[in-house]
N, C-alpha and C positions, 0 to 999 in steps of 0.2 A: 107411167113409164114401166115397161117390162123387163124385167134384168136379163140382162144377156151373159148367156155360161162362159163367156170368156173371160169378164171382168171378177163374176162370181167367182170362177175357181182360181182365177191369181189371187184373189184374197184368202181365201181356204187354203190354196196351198200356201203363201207366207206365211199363215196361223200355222200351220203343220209343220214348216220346217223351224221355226224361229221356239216354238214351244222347248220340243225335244231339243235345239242346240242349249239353249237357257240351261237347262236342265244339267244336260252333260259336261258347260263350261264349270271349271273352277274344281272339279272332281280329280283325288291325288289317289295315287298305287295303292291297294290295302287299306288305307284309312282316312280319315280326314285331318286326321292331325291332332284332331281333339280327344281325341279315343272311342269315339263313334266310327263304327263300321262304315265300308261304304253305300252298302246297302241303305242304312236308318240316313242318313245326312241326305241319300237321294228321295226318299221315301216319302220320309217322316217331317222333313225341313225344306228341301230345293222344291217338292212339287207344290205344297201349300203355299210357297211363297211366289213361286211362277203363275200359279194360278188365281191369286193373288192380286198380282201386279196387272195380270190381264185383265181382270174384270174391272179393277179401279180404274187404268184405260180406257177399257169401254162405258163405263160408266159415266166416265168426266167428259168423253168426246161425242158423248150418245147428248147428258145434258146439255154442250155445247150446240150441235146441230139445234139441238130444239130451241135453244134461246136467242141464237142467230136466227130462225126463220119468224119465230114469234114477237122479236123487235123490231125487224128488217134491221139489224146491227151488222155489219161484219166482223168487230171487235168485241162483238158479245162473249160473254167467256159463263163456265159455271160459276165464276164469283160473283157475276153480278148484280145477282137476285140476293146476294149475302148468306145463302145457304152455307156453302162453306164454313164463311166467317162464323156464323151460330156454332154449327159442330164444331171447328175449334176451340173458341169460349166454355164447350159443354168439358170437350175433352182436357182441355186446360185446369180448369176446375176439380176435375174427378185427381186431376194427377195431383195434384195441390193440398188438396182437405182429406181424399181418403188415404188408408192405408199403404203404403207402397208394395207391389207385388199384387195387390189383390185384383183376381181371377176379372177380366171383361172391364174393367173400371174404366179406363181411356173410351174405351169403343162405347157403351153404354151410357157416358156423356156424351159423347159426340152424336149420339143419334136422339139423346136428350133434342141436347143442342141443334139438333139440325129441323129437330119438329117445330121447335120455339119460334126459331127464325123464319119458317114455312109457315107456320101459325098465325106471323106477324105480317108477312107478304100476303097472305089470303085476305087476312083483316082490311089489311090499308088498300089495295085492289080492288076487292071487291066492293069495299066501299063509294073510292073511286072511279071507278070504271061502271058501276051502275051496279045492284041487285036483281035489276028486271031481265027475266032471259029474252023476249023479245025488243031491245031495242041497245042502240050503241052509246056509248059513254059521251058527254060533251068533249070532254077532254082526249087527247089522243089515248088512247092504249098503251101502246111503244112506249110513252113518253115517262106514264103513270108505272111501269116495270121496272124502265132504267130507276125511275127518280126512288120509288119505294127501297130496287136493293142497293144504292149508293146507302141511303140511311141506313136503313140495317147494318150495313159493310163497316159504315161511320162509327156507330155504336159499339160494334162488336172488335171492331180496331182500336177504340180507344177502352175496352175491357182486359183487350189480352196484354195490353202496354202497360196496365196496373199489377196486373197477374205477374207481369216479367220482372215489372220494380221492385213488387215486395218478396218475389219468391227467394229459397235462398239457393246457395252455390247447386246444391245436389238435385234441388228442382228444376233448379236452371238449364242444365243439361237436356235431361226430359224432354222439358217444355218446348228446349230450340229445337231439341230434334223434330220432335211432334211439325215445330211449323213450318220447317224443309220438307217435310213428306220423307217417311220412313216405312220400309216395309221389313227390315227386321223383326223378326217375331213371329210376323202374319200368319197367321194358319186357322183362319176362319172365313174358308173363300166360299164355299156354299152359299151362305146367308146373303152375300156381294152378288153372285151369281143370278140369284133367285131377286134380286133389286133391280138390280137390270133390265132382268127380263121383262119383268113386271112394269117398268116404266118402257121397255119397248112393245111391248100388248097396248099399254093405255096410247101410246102415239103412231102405231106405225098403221093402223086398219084407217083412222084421220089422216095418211100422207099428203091427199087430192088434196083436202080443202088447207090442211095447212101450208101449202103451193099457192092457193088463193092469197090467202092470210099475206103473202109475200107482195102482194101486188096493190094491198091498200084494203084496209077495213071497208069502205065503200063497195069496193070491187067484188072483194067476198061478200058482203050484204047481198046486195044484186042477185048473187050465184046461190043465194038460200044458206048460208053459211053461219050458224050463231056465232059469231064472232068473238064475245066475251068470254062463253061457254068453251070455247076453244082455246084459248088464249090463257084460261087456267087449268086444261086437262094439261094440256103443255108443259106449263108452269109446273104443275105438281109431277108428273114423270121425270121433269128435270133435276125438283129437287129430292125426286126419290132417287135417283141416280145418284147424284152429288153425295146426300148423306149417307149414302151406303158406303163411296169411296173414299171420303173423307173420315168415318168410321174405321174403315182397314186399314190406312195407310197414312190418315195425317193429310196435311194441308198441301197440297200437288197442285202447282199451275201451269200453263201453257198448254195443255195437252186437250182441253177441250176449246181451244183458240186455233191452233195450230190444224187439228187432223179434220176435221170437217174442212178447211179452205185444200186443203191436198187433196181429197174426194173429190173437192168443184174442180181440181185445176185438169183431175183427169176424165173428166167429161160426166163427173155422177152429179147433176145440179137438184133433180128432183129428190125431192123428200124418200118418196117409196127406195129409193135406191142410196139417198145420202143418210138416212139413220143408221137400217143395218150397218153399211160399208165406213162410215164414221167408228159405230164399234168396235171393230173387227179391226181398223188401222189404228184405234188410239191403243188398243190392246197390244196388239204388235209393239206398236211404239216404247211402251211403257215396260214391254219386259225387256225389251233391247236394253233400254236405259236403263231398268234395275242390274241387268249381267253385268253393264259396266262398271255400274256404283259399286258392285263387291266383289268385282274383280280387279277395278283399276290400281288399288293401292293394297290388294292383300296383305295381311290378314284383317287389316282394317276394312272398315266401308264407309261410303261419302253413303249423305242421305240421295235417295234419287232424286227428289225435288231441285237438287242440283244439278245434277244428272242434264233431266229431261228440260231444264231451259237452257241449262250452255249449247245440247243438243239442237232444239226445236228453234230460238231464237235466230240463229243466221240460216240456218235451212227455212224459215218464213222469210226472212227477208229475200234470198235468195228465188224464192218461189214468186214471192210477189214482183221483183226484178224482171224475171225471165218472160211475167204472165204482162207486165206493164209495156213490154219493150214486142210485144208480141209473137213471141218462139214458142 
């Protein structure tokens, strides 16, 4: 499918205007209040954190696309390879045992944690679904995906329930915020950025055949398709997406569920055109939702994981309503 410049630049321009608002919401007369200039609070704090937010969007909506086409799921989400879940365990942990305050600890577990769990998907998969690149697994594929990251998800759910029991009052905090998804702090969006990318190179030049892939391992068989081979390029873009934004931001869901089915609903169904346009809406999405989280109850802030499912939650139903009832 060829992109056509009208759908491209309505997404280009929402990225353009929605950036720059983010940015300027929330900015007071002369100062911030805190005694930071307005300059350093726009600079130094609002763009890293906007930029931020975007890329964990795109990130989580980008691994979403890929694990809905690769399951044929529609409710495939990034959790459900349990990527996530690992980088929270890693992230949980680092806040736990080391130091408090010390430089990258959260983030550096979490991408611990995000390889562990990648590590353990590859192992049980590939196992599964065959070694050999020329032929197809007994087993379905799809099947061997969901089932490995339900476990993992399993495991890694009843680690952080241990972590929360014994932690005490001052970790506690921490830690909840951590698994609401938090983007206070954030100001290491480069590295997220350069994630993304990286898993949109390994999947977007494969769009065709991961189009096949949608219509039955056989079907792509047929079409010259390695099938396996694909089904864990996939895999691993997704989960390098996921632990990149699970590293920035914390434990954020819906959003890679949510903005790839908004892409189908307005007519972007093929790959080549629903990976880009997945990231570029889950971005969008996810800084909307951060301006709100710290601006809705200023000078506080809700985490955004909050945010983005009171958000995303009745606008999917609503979507799925409108798309059932055929309008």
């Amino acid at each position: 499918m060829i992109l056509k410049p009208p759908p491209l630049a309505a997404a280009l321009l929402l990225a353009a205007v929605c950036v720059p608002a983010a940015l300027c919401i929330g900015l007071m007369a002369g100062s911030s209040g805190w005694g930071w200039p307005q300059g350093d609070i726009l600079w130094l704090i609002r763009l890293p954190r906007v930029l931020s937010a975007f890329g964990t969007g795109a990130g989580l909506a980008l691994a979403g696309a890929l694990i809905q086409l690769v399951t044929r799921n529609p409710l495939a989400d990034p959790y459900v390879l349990g990527v996530s879940s690992g980088a929270s365990v890693g992230a949980l942990l680092a806040l736990m045992l080391l130091p408090a305050g010390l430089f990258l600890a959260p983030e550096v577990g979490a991408v611990l944690g995000a390889l562990a769990a990648t590590s353990l998907a590859f192992l049980f998969t590939w196992r599964a679904m065959g070694n050999s690149a020329g032929r197809i697994a007994n087993q379905p594929g799809t099947v061997v995906v969901l089932l490995v990251g339900v476990m993992i998800g399993a495991a890694c759910g009843a680690a952080v329930s241990f972590m929360l029991a014994v932690a005490n009052d001052q970790q506690l905090r921490s830690l909840v915020f951590w698994l609401l998804g938090d983007l206070n702090g954030a100001s290491l969006w480069w590295p997220l950025w350069a994630a993304v990318g990286l898993a949109l190179l390994l999947a977007w030049p494969r769009a065709r055949e991961l189009d096949w892939l949608t219509r039955g391992d056989a079907w792509a068989w047929t079409l010259g398709v390695p099938v396996a081979q694909r089904r864990r390029l996939a895999i691993l873009a997704a989960c390098i997406a996921t632990g990149a934004a699970v590293a920035t931001a914390g434990s954020i869901g819906f959003v890679g569920l949510v903005a790839p089915h908004i892409v189908r609903l307005v007519g972007l169904r093929h790959a080549r055109a629903l990976l880009p346009f997945s990231a570029v809406f889950g971005g969008v999405f996810l800084v909307l939702a951060d301006t709100v989280a710290r601006t809705l109850i200023a000078p506080a802030q809700l985490p955004v994981g909050v945010v983005s499912a009171a958000v995303g939650v009745p606008l999917f139903l609503f979507l799925l309503l409108r798309r059932s009832q055929g309008r």
